[in-house]
TORMARDO-874943 format. One line per 5 residues: number of its first residue (from 1); for each residue x negated, y negated, z negated of N, C-alpha, C, O, CB. Coordinates in steps of 0.2 Angstrom, whole numbers, plus 5000, padded with zeros to 4 digits. Glycine has a CB too. Layout:
residues N
NUM) X,Y,Z,X,Y,Z,X,Y,Z,X,Y,Z,X,Y,Z ~ ...
***
This chain:
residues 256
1) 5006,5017,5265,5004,5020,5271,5006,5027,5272,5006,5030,5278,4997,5020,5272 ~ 5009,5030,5267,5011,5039,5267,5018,5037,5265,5020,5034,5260,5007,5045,5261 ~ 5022,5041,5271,5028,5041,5269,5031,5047,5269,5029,5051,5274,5030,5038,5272 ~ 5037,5049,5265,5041,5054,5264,5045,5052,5270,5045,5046,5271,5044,5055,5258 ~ 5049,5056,5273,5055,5054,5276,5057,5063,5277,5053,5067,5281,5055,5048,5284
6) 5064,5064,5272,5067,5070,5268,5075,5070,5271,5079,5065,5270,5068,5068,5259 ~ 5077,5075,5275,5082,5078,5279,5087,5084,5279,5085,5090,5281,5078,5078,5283 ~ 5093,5084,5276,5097,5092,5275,5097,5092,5282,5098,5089,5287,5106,5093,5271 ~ 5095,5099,5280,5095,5104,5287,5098,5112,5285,5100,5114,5279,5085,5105,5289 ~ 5098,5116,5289,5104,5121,5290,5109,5122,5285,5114,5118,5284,5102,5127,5292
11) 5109,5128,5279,5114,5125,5274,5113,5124,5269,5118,5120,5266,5117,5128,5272 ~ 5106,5125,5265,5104,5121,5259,5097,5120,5258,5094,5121,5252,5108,5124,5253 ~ 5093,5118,5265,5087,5118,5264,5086,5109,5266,5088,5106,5270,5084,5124,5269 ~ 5081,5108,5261,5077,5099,5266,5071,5103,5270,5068,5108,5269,5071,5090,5260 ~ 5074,5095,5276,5067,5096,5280,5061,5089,5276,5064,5085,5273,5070,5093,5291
16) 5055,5089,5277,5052,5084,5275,5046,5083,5281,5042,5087,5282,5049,5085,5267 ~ 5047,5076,5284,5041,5075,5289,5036,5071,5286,5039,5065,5284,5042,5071,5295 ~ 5030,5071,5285,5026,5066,5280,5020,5062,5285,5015,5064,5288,5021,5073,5273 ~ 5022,5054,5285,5019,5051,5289,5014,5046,5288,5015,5042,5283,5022,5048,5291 ~ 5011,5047,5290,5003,5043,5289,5003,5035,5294,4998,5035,5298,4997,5049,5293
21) 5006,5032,5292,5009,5024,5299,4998,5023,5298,4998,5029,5300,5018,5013,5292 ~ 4994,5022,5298,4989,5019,5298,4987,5025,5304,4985,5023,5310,4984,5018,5290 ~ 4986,5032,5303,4982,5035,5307,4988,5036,5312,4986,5037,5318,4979,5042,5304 ~ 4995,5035,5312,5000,5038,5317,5000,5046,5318,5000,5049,5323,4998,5034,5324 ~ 4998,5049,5309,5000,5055,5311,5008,5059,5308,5012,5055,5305,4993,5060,5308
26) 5009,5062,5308,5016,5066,5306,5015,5073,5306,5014,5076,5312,5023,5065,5310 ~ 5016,5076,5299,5018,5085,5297,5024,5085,5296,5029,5081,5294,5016,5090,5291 ~ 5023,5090,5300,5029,5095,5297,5029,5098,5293,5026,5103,5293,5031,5100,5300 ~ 5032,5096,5286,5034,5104,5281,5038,5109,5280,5044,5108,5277,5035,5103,5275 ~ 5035,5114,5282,5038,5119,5287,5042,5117,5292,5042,5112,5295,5042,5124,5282
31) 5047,5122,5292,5050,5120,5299,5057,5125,5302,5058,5129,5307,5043,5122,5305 ~ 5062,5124,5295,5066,5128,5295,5073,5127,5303,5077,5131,5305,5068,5127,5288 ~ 5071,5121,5304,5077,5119,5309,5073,5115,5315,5074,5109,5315,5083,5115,5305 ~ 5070,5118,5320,5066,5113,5323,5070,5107,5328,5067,5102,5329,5061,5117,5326 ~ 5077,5109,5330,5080,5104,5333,5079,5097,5329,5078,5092,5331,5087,5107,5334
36) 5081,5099,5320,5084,5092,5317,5075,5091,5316,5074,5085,5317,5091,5093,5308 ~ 5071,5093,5315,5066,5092,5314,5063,5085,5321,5062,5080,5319,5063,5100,5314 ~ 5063,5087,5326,5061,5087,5333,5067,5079,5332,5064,5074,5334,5063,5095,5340 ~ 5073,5078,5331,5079,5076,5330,5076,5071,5327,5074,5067,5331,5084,5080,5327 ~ 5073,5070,5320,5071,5066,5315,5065,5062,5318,5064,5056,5320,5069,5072,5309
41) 5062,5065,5318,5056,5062,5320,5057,5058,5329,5052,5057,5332,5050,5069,5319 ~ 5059,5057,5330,5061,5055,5335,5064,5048,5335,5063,5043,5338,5065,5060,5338 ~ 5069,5049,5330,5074,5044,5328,5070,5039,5325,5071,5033,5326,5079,5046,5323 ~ 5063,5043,5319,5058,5037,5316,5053,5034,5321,5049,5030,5319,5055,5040,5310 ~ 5053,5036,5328,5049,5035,5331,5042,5038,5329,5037,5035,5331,5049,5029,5331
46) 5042,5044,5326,5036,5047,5324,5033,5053,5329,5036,5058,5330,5037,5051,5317 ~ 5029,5051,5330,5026,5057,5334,5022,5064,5330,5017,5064,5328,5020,5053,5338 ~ 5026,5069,5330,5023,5077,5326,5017,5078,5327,5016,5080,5333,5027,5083,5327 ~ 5012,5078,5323,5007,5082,5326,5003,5088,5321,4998,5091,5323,5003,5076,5327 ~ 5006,5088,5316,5005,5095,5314,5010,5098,5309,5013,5095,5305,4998,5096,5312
51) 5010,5105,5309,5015,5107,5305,5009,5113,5299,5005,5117,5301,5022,5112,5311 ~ 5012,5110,5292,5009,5114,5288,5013,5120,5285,5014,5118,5279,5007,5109,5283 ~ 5016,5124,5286,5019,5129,5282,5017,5134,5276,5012,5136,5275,5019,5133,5287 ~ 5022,5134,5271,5020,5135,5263,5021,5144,5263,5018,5148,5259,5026,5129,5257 ~ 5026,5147,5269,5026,5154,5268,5030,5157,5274,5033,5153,5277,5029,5155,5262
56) 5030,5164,5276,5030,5167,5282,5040,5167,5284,5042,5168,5289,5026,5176,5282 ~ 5043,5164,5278,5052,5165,5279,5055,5162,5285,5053,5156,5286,5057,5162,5273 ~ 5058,5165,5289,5061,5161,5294,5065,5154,5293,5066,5151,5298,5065,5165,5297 ~ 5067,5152,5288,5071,5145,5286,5064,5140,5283,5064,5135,5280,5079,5147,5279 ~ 5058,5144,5285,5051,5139,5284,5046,5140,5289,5040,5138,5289,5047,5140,5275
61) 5047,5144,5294,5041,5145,5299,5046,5147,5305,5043,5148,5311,5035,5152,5297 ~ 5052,5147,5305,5056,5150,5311,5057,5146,5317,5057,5149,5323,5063,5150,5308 ~ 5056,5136,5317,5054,5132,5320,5046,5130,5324,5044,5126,5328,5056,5130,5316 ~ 5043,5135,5321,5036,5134,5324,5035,5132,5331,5036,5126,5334,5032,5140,5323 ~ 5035,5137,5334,5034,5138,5341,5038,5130,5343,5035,5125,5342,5038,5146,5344
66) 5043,5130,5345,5048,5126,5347,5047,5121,5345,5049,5116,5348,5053,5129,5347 ~ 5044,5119,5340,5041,5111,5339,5031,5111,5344,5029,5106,5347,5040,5110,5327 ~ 5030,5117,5342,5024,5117,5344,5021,5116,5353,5016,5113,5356,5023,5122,5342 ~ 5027,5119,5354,5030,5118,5363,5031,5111,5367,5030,5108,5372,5038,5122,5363 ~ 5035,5109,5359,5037,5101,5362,5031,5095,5359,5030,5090,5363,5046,5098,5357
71) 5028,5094,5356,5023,5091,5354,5016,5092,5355,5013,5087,5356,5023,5090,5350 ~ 5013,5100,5356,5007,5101,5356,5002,5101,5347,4996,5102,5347,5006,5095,5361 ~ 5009,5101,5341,5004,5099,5336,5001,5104,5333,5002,5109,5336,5008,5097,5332 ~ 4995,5104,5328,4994,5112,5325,4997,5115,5319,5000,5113,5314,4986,5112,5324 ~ 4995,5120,5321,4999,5124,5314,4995,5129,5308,4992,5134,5308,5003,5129,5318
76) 4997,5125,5302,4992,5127,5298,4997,5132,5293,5002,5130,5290,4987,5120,5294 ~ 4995,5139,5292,4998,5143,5286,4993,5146,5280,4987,5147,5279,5001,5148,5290 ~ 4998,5148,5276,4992,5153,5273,4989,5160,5276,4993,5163,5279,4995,5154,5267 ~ 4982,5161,5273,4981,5167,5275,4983,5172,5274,4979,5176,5277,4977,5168,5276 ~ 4987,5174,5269,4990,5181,5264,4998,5178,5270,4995,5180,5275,4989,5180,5252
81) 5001,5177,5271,5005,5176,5275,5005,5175,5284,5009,5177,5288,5007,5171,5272 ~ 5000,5172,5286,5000,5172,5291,5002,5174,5297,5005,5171,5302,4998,5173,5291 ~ 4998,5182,5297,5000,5190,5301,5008,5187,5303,5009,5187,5309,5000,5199,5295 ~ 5012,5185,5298,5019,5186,5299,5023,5178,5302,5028,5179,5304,5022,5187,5291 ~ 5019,5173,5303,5021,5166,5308,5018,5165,5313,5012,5167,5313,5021,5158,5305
86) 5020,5162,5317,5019,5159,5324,5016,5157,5325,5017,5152,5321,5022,5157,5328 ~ 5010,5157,5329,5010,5150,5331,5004,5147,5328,5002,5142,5331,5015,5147,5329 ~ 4999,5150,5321,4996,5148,5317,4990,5148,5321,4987,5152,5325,4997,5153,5311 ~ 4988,5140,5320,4979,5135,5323,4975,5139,5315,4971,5142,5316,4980,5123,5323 ~ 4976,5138,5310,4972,5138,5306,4975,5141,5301,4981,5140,5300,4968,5133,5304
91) 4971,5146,5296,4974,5149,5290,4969,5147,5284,4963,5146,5284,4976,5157,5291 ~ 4974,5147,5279,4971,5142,5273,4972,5147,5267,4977,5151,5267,4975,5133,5272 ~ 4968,5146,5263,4969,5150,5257,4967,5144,5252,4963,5138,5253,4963,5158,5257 ~ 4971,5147,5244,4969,5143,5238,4961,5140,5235,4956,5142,5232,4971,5148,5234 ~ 4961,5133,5238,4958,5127,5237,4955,5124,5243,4953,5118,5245,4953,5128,5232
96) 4955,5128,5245,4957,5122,5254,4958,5117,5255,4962,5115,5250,4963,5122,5259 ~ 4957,5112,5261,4959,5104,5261,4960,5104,5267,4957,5107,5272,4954,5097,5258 ~ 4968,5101,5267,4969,5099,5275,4970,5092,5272,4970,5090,5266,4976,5102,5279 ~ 4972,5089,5278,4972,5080,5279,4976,5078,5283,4977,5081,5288,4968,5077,5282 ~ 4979,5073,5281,4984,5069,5286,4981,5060,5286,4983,5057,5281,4993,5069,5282
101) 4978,5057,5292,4973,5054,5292,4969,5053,5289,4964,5055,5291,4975,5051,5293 ~ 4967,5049,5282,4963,5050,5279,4963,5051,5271,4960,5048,5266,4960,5046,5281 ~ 4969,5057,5270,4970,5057,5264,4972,5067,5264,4975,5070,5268,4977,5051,5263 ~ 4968,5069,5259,4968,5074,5257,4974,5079,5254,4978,5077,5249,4965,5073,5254 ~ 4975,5084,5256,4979,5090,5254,4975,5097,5249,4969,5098,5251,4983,5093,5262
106) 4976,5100,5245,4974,5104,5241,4977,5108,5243,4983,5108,5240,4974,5102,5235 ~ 4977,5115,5246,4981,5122,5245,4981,5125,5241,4977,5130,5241,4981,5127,5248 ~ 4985,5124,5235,4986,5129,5230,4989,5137,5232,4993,5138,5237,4991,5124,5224 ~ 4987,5142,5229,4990,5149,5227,4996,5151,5225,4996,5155,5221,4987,5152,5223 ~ 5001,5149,5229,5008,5148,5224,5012,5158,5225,5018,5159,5224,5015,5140,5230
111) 5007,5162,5226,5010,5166,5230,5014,5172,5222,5012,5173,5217,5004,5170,5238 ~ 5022,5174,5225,5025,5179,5220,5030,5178,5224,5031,5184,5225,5026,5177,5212 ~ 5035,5174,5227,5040,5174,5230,5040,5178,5236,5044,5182,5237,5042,5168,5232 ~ 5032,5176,5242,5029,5180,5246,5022,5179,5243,5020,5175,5239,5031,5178,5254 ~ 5019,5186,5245,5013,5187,5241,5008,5181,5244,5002,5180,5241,5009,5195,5241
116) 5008,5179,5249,5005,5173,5253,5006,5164,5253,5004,5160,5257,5007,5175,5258 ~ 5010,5165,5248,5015,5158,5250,5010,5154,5245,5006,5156,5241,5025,5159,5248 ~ 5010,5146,5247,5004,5142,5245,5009,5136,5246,5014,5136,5249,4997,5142,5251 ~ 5005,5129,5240,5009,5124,5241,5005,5120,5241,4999,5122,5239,5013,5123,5236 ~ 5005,5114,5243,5001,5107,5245,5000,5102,5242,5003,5098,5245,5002,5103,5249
121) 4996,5099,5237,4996,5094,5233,4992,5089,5237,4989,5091,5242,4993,5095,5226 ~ 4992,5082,5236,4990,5077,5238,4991,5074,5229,4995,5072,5225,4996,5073,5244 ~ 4983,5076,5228,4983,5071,5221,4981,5063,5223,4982,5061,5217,4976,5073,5216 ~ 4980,5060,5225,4981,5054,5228,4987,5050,5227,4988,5044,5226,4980,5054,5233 ~ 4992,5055,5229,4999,5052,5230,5005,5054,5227,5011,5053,5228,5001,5053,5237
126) 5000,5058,5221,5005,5063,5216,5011,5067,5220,5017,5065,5220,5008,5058,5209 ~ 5010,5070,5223,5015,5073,5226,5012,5081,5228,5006,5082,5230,5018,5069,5232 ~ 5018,5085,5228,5018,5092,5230,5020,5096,5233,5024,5099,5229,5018,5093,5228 ~ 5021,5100,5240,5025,5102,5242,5025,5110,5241,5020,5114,5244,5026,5098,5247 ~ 5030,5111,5238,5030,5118,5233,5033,5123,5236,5034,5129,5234,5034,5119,5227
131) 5037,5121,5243,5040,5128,5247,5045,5130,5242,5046,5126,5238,5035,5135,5250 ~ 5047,5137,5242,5051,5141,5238,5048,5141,5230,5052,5142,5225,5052,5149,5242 ~ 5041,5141,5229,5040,5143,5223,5043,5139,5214,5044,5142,5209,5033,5143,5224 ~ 5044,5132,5216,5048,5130,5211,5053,5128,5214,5053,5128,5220,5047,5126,5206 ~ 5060,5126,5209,5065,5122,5214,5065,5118,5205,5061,5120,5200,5073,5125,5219
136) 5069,5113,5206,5073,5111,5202,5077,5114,5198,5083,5114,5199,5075,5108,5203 ~ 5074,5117,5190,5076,5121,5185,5074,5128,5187,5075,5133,5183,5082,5120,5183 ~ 5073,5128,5193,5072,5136,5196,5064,5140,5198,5059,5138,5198,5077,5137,5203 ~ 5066,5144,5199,5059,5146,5205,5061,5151,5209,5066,5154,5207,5052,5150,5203 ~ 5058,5152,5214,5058,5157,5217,5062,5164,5216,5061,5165,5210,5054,5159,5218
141) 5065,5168,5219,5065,5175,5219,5060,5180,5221,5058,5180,5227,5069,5177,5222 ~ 5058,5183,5218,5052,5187,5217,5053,5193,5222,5054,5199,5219,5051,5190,5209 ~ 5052,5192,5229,5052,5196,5233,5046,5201,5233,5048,5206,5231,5054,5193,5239 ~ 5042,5201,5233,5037,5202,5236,5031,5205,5229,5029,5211,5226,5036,5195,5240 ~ 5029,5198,5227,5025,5199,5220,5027,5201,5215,5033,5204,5215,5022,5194,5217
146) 5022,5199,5210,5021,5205,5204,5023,5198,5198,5021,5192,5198,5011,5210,5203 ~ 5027,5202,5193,5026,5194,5186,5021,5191,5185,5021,5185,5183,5027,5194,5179 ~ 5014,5196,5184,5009,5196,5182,5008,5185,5189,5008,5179,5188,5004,5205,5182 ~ 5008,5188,5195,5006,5185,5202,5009,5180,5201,5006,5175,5201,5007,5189,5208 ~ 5017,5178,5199,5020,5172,5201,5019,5168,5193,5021,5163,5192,5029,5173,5204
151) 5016,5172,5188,5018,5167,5181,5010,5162,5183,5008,5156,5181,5018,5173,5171 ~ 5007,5166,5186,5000,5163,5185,4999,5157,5192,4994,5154,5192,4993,5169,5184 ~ 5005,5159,5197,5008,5152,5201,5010,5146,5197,5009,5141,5198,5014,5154,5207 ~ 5016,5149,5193,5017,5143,5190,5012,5139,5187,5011,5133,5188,5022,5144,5186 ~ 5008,5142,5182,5002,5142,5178,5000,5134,5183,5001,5128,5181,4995,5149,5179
156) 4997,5136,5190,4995,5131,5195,4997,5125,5194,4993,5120,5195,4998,5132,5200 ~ 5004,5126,5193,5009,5117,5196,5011,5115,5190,5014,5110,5188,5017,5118,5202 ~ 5010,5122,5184,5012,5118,5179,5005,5113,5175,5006,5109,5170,5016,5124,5173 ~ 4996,5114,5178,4993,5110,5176,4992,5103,5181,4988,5098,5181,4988,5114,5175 ~ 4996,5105,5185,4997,5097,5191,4996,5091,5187,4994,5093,5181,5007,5096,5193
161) 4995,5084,5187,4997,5078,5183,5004,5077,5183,5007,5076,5188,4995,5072,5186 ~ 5006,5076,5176,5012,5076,5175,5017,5072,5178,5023,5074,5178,5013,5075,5171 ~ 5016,5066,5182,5022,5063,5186,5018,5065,5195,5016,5060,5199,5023,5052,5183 ~ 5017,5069,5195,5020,5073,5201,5025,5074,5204,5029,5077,5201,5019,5077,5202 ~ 5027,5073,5208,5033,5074,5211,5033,5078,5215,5030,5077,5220,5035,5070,5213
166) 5036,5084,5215,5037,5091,5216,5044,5090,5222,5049,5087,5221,5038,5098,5208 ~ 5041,5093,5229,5045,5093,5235,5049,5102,5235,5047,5106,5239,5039,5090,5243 ~ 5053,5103,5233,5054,5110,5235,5061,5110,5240,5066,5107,5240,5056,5114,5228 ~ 5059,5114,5243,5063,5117,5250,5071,5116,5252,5073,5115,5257,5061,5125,5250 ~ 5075,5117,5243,5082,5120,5244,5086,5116,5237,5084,5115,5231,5083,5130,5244
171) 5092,5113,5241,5096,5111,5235,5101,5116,5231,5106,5119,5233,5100,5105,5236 ~ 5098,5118,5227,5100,5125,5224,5102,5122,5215,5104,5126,5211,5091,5132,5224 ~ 5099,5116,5214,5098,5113,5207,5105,5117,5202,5104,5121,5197,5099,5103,5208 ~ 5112,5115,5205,5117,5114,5201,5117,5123,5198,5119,5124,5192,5125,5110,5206 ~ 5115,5127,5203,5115,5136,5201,5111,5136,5196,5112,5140,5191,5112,5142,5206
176) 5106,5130,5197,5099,5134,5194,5100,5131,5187,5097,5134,5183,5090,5131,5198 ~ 5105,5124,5184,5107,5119,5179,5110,5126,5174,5107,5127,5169,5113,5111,5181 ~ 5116,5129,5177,5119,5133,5175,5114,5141,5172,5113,5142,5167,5124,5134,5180 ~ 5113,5143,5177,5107,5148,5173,5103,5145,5166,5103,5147,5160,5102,5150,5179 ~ 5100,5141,5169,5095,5135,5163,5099,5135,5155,5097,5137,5150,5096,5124,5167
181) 5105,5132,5157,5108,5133,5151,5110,5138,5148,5112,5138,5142,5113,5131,5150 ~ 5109,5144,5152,5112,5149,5148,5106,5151,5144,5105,5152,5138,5117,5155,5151 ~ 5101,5152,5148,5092,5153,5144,5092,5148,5140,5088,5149,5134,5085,5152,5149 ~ 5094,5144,5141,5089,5137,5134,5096,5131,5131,5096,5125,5131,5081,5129,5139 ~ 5099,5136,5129,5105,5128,5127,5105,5124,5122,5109,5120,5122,5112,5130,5125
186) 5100,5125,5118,5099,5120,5115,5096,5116,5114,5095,5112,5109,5097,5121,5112 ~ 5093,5114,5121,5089,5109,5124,5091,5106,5125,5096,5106,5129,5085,5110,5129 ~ 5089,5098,5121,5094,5093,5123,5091,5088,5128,5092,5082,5128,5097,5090,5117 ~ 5086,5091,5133,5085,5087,5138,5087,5089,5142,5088,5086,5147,5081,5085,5139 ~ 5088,5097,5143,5089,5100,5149,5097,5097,5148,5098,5094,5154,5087,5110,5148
191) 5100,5097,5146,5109,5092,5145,5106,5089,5147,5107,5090,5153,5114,5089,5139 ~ 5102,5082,5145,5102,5077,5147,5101,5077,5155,5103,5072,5157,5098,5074,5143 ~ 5098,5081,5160,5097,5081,5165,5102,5083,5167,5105,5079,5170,5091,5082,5167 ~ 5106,5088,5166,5111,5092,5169,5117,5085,5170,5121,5084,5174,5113,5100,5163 ~ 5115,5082,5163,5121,5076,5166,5121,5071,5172,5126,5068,5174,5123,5071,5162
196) 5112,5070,5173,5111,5067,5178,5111,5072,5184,5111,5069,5190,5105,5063,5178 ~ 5112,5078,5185,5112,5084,5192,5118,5082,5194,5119,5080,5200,5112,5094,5189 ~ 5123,5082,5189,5130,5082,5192,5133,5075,5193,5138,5074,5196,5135,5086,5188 ~ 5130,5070,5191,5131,5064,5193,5129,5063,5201,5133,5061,5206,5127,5060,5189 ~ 5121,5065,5201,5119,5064,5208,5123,5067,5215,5123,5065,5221,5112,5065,5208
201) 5125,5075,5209,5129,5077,5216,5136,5074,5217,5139,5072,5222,5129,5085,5215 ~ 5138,5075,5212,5144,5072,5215,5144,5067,5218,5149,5067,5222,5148,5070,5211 ~ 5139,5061,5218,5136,5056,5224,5135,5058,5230,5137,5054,5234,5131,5053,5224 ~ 5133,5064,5231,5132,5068,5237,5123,5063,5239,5120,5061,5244,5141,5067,5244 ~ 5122,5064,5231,5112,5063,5232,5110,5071,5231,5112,5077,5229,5108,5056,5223
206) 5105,5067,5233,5098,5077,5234,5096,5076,5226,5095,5070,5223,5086,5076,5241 ~ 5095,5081,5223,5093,5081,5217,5084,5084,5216,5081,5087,5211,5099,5086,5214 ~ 5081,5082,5224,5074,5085,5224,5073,5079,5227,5078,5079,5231,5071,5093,5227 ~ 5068,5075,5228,5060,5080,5224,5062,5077,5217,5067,5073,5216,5049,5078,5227 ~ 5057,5080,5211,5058,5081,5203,5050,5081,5203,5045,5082,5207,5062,5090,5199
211) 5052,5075,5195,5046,5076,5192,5045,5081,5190,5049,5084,5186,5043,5074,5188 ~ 5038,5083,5191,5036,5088,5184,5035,5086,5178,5037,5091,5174,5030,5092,5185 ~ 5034,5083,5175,5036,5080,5167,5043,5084,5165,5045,5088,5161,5037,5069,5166 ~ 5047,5081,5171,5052,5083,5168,5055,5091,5166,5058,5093,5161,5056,5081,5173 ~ 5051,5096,5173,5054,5100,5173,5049,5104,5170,5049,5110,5171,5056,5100,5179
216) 5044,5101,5165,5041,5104,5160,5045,5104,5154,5044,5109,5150,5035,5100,5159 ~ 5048,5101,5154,5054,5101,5147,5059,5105,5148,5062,5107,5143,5057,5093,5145 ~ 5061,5105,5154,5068,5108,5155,5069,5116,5159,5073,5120,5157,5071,5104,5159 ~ 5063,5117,5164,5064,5123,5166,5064,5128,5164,5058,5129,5160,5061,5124,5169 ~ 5068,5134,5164,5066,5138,5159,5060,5143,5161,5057,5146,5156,5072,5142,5156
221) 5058,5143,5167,5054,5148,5172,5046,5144,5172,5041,5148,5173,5058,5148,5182 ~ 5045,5137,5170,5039,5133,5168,5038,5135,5160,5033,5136,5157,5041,5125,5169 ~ 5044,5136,5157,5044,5136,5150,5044,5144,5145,5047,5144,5139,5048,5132,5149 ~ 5041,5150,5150,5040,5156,5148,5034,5157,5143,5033,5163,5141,5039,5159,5154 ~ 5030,5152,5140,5024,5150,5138,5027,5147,5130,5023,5146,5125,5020,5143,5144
226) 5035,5146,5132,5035,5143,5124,5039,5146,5119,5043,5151,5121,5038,5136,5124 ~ 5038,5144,5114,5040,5149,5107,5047,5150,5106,5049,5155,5103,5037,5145,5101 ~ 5051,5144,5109,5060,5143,5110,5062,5148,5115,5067,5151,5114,5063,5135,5112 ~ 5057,5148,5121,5063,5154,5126,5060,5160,5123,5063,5164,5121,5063,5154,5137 ~ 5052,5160,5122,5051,5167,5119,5054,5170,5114,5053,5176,5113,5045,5168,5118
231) 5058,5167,5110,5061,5169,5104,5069,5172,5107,5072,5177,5105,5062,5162,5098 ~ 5070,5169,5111,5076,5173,5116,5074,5178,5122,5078,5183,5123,5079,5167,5119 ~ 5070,5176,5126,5069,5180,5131,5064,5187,5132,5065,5191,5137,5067,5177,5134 ~ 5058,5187,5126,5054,5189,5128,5056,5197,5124,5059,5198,5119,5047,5184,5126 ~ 5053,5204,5129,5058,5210,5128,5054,5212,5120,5048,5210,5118,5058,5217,5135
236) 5059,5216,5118,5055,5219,5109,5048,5220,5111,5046,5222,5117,5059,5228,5105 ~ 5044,5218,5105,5038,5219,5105,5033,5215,5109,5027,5216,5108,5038,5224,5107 ~ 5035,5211,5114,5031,5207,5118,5033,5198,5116,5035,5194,5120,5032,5209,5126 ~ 5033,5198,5110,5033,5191,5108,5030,5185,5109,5028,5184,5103,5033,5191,5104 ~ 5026,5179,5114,5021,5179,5114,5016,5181,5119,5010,5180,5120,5020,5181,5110
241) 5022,5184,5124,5018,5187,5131,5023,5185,5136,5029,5187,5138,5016,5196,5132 ~ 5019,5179,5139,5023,5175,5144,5025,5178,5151,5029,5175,5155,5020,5170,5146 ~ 5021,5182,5151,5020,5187,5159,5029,5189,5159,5033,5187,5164,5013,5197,5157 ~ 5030,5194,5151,5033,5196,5151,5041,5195,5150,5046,5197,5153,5031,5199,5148 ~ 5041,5188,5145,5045,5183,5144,5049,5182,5150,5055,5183,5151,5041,5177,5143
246) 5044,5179,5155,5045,5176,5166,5048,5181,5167,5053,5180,5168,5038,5174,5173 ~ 5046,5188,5166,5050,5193,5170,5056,5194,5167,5061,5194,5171,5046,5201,5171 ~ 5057,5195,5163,5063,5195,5159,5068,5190,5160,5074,5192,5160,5061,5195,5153 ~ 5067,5183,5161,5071,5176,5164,5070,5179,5172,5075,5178,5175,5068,5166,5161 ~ 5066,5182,5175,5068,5181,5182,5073,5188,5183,5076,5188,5188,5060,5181,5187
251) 5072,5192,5180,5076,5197,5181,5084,5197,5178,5088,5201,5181,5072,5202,5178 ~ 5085,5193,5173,5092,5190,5173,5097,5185,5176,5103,5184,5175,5093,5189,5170 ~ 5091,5180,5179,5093,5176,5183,5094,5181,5192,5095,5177,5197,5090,5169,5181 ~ 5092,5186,5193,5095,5189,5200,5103,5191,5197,5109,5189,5200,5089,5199,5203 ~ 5102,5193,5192,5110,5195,5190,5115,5191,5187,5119,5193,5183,5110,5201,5186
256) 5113,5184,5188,5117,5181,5184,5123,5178,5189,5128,5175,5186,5113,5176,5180
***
């Protein structure tokens, strides 16, 4: 009765409308392009009726208004973000429940990318939608927060159930395969997926959403916690300190 229906939209972002066929509801997650958005849902014969937004960036809240204009739906953000989107019916902070007819949403605390930014689980349906904070092999750029702020986001999703399926915002995978290897090359699953990244892409398939099992073994930004990247990453003296480890892989992957 819950359905994904996952859309490229402007240059390397998905749109995702999540449908509830029993209640006849439909979100929006975020709302980077509201034409194809408004476009989409039209085509599935879905009628929009609320938009959940994970953080205040314009390629994820930039569409508000203008979907909101055309449907009447509500708009739910976080509250450490807020101030900064349109449009906002309700603001939600970490352990919150919203709903899409009769099935529950959790707001998790995802915030380090923006100090506000929040992601949606549906333990029911094992699924998650993580905005900017992970992607596939990756996470976020640390605009805003502190290492200390985004390690203990991942913390979050890294105690998810393991076959979750993690919705993130941008196909960014193949950058993020290449960085990955150079932090952890000895991983021989992180190969093993990098052979299926580029398979799928050359198919011209989405390489999201991702399990998290998976990206428990392979990410190197999930895997700041472990003894193999800390033996490589972590700066002199902080052996063993994941805080520090994460800042250190997030600070070479801006320059890489």
């Amino acid at each position: 009765m819950l359905e994904v229906h996952q859309f490229p939209c402007l240059s390397d972002n998905y749109g995702y409308l999540l449908h509830d066929s029993a209640y006849g509801e439909t979100v929006c997650i975020d709302t980077p392009d509201a034409d194809a958005y408004l476009h989409q849902a039209a085509h599935k014969g879905w009628q929009i009726t609320q938009i959940w937004n994970t953080h205040w960036h314009k390629d994820h809240a930039g569409g508000n208004l203008a979907i909101k204009a055309a449907t009447g739906c509500t708009i739910t953000a976080p509250e450490g973000d807020a101030g900064r989107i349109e449009g906002v019916d309700r603001m939600v902070r970490h352990g919150d429940i919203v709903t899409i007819g009769d099935r529950q949403a959790k707001v998790l605390d995802v915030g380090g990318h923006t100090l506000g930014h929040c992601a949606y689980f549906l333990a029911g349906a094992r699924m998650a939608f993580v905005g900017d904070s992970v992607f596939a092999l990756g996470c976020g750029r640390m605009f805003e927060g502190t290492p200390d702020q985004f390690w203990r986001s991942l913390e979050r999703i890294k105690a998810l159930p393991q076959d979750t399926m993690l919705y993130c915002a941008h196909e960014y995978t193949e950058a993020n395969l290449r960085f990955a290897l150079h932090a952890d090359p000895d991983n021989a699953e992180l190969i093993a997926y990098g052979e299926d990244i580029r398979r799928w892409r050359a198919q011209g398939l989405p390489t999201v959403p991702m399990k998290l099992q998976r990206e428990l073994a392979t990410n190197p930004f999930l895997r700041a916690d472990d003894a193999t990247i800390g033996a490589r990453w972590a700066p002199e003296g902080h052996r063993g300190d994941a805080v520090a480890t994460f800042a250190a892989l997030r600070a070479a992957k801006d320059t890489f």
